[in-house]
Each structure stands twice: as structure tokens, then as C-alpha cells.
C-alpha positions in Angstrom: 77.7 149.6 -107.2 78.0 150.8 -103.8 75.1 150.9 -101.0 74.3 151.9 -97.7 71.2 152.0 -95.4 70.3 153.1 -91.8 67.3 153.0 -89.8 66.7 154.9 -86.8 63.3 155.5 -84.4 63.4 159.1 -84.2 63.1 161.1 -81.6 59.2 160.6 -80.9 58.4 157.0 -81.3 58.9 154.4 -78.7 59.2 151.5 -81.5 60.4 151.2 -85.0 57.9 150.1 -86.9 60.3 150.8 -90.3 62.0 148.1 -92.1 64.6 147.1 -95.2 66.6 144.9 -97.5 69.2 145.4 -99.6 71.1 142.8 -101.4 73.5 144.3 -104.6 74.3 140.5 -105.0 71.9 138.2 -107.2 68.9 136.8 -105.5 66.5 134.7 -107.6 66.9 135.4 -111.1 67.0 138.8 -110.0 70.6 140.9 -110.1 70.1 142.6 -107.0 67.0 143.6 -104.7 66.5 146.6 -102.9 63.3 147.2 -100.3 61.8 149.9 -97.5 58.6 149.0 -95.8 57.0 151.5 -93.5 54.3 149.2 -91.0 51.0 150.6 -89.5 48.9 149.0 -86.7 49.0 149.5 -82.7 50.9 147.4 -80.2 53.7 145.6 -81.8 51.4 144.9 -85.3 53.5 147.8 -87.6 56.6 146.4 -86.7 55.4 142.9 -87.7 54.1 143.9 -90.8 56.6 145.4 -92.5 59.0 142.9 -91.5 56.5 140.1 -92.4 55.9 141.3 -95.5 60.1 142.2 -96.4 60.7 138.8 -95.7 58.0 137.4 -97.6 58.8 139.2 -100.4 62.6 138.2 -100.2 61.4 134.5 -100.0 59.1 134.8 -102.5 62.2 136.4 -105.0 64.1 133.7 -104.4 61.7 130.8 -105.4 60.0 132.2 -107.9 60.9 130.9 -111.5 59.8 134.1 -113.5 62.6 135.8 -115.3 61.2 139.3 -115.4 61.8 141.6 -112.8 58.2 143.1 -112.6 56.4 139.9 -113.6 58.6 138.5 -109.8 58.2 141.7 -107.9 54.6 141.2 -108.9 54.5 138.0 -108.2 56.3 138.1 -104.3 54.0 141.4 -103.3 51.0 140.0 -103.9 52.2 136.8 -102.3 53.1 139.1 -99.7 49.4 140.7 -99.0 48.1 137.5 -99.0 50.3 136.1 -96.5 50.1 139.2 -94.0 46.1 139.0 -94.2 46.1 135.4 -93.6 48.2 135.7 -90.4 45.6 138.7 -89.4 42.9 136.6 -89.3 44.4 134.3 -87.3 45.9 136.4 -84.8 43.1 139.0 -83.9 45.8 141.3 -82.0 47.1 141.8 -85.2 44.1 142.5 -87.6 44.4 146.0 -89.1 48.2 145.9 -89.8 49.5 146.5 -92.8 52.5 148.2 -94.3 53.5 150.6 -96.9 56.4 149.0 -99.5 58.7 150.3 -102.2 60.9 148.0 -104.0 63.4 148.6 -106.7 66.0 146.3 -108.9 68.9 147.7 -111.0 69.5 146.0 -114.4 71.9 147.8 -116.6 70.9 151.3 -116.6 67.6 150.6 -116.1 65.6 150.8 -112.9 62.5 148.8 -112.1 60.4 150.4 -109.1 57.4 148.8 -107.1 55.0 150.7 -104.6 52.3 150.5 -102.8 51.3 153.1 -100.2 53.5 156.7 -99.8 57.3 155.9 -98.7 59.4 156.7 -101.6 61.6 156.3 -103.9 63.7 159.4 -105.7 66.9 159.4 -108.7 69.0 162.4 -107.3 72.1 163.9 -109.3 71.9 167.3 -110.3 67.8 167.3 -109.8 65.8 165.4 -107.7 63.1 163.5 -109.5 60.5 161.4 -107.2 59.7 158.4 -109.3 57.1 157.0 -107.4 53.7 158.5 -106.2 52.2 158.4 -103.1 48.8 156.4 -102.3 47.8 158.9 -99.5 44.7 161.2 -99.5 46.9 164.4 -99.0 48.0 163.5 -102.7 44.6 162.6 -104.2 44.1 166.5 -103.0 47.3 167.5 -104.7 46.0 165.8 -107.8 42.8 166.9 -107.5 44.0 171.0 -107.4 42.1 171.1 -104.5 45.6 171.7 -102.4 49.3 172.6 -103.2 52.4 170.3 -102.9 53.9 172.8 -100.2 50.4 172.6 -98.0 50.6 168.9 -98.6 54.3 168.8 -96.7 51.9 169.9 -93.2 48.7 168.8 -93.8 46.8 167.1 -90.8 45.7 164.2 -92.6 49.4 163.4 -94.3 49.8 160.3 -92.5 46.1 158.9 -94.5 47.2 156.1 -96.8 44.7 155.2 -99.5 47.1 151.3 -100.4 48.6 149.2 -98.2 50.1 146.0 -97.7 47.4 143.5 -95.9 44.7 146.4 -96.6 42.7 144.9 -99.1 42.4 141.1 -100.8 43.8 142.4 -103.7 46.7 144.3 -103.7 47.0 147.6 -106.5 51.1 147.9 -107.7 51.9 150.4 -109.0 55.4 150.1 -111.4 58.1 152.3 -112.7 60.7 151.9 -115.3 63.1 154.4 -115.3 66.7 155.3 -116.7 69.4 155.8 -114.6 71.6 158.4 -116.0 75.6 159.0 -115.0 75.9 160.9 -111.4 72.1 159.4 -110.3 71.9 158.2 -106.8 68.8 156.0 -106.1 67.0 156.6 -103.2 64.0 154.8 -101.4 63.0 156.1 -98.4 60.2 156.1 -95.5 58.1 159.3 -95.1 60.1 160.1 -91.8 62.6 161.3 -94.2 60.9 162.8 -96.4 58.4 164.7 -93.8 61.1 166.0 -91.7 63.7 167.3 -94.3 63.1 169.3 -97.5 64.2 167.7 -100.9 66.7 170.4 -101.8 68.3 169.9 -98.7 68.3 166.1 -99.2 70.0 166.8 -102.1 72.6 168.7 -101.4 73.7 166.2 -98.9 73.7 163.4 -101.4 75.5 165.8 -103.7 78.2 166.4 -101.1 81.8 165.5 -102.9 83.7 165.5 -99.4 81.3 162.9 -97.6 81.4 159.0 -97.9 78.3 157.4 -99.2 77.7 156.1 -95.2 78.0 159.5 -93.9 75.6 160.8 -95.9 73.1 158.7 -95.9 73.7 159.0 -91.5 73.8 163.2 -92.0 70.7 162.4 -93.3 69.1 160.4 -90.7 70.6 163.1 -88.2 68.8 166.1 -90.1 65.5 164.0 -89.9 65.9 164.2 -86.2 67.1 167.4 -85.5 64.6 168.8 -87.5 61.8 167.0 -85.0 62.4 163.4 -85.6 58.3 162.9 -85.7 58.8 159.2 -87.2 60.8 156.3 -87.7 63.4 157.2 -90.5 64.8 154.7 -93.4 67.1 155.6 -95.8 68.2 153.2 -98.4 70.7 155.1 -100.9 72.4 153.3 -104.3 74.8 154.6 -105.9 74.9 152.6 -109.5 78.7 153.8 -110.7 76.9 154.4 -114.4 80.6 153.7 -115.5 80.6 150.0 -114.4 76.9 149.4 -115.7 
């Protein structure tokens, strides 16, 4: 297995209010952990919460005595809300944070996927497949018919996520179990990405045979912000070698 991951502000924001994990080593009874949080709130709340709630999730991993990967990814998130509205009620400043959070673990060829709100995770090779779906308004509309995916990519009200992190008592996951097939690249990502560089062009720079793993994954981050760098931008990319699993 080989990993990399970058972070950036982008060109707009004055803070970065993104934040990750990756561990390909064995955490908990888990074999390996990966995690993109994408925080909300004014002042310095987004930034708390999405690192709040990564590192609550990470300790929570670690203690928890469950051996199935959902059943402790369940387990950690909502541990996770709960923890993140607590501190909101005690810190006034703070109330109204909350955080978008995908989370994904690799065991054998198989990939189990967490999310709440809209950053994303995607298995690239020769197609890109988005395995998660966004909990945004712009896609209750897509569902709905009521718009198109490519009017969804500018719509005004993009940013309006309908699950978050800290957002409600009880927090909705959804799950994903998916295969991961020979030449698949796993990639979670925040919205900054995704809203700032088109998926066939993401894929052709993960498809690239004459660029490391880390240049891609920082040609990526660089076509985020050339192409207006309107948001923080995290890019968390896995490549599984199929051969060794």
C-alpha cells in the first residue's frame, strides 16, 4: 500500500478549516484508518471542529473493543458528535460548528466507507466511480430531477449541507462496502477539490504513468488553485497495490 495526502488553504481563504488522517499501519483492531474532515463555523470554530472531531474519532478507534470495521467507525463518529456538541455548549463562541467527515478502512480487497455531510470519497482506475453521496441540498435537487448534476457543479446554494458533525444529537452515517478492483486508486477528498477541478481531469492525473503518487496528488492541489482556489483543498489518495492484498 502506498499513500499520500496534502492540504492546502487555497487561494481565497484566510484559514484552513480542512483536516486529515491517514494511518496504513494498524490502529485498534482496525488494519489501517484513513479520514478527511471539512469544518464549518465562523472565527476559528471550522478549524476546531474538524480537528476535534479527527482526533476524537482516532481515539475512539483505538479504545474501542469492537472487531468490525463499521460497527467501530460507528461507534467513534457518533462518539465524535457527541463530543463536539458537548464542548459547544460549553464554549458559546463555538456553538454552531460542525464538520463534514468521510472515513474509509482497507481490509483485503474490500473497502469500508463512512460519511456524513458532502466531502467525498471516489475509486479511480479506468472510470471514476463516486462511492459516497453528498448530504447537501444541491443533491436532494439532483435526486429530486428538479436540477442536473452539471447545474449542481455551480449552483448558489452548493455549499448547503443537509448532515453534519455536531449538527444534530443524533448523528445519520451513511456506509459503503465496496470492492476494490486491480489499478483502483482510493480517493477522499474535501469539496475544494472536487468544486474547483472536473472529475475527468482528476482522473487523468491520477492515471498519469510518468508522475509519483506525491506529485499527483500535489498537481492536484495545484489545479484546484489555478482553477480559482475558492476553498481549502484535501486530498487523501490510496493506492492499495491489488497484487499485495
Amino acid at each position: 500500500m502506498e499513500t499520500y495526502s496534502l492540504t492546502d488553504m487555497g487561494v481565497t481563504r484566510s484559514m484552513n478549516q480542512d483536516y486529515f488522517f491517514t494511518s496504513d499501519e494498524p490502529l485498534g483492531h482496525l488494519p489501517n484508518l484513513f479520514i478527511v474532515a471539512d469544518g464549518m463555523g465562523g472565527h476559528k470554530a471550522g478549524e476546531f471542529a474538524s480537528r476535534h472531531t479527527v482526533e476524537t474519532i482516532v481515539k475512539g478507534v483505538k479504545k474501542c473493543r469492537k472487531r468490525d470495521p463499521e460497527a467501530i467507525l460507528q461507534t467513534a463518529i457518533t462518539t465524535a458528535n457527541q463530543a463536539l456538541r458537548e464542548y459547544a455548549q460549553d464554549h458559546p463562541d463555538m456553538r454552531g460548528m460542525g464538520t463534514t467527515v468521510v472515513a474509509a478502512v482497507l481490509k483485503g480487497d474490500r473497502l469500508i466507507v463512512a460519511n456524513v455531510g458532502d466531502s467525498r470519497l471516489y475509486l479511480v482506475g479506468n472510470k471514476m466511480r463516486q462511492v459516497t453521496e453528498d448530504h447537501s441540498l444541491v443533491q436532494e435537487l439532483v435526486r429530486m430531477g428538479e436540477i442536473t448534476k452539471e447545474q449542481a457543479r455551480n449552483h448558489p446554494d452548493k455549499n448547503i449541507i443537509t448532515r453534519a458533525i455536531g449538527a444534530e444529537k443524533d448523528v445519520d452515517i451513511d456506509f459503503f462496502h465496496v470492492k476494490v478492483r486491480e489499478g483502483d486508486k482510493i480517493l477522499l477528498c474535501s469539496d475544494g477539490l472536487t468544486n474547483m477541478v472536473k472529475n475527468s481531469e482528476i482522473k487523468g492525473i491520477l492515471n498519469r504513468e510518468d508522475l509519483s503518487l506525491a506529485e499527483k496528488v500535489e498537481l492536484l492541489v495545484d489545479t484546484a488553485n489555478k482553477n480559482g482556489g475558492m476553498d481549502n483543498i484535501t486530498v487523501v489518495v490510496v493506492d492499495p497495490i491489488i497484487d499485495e492484498v
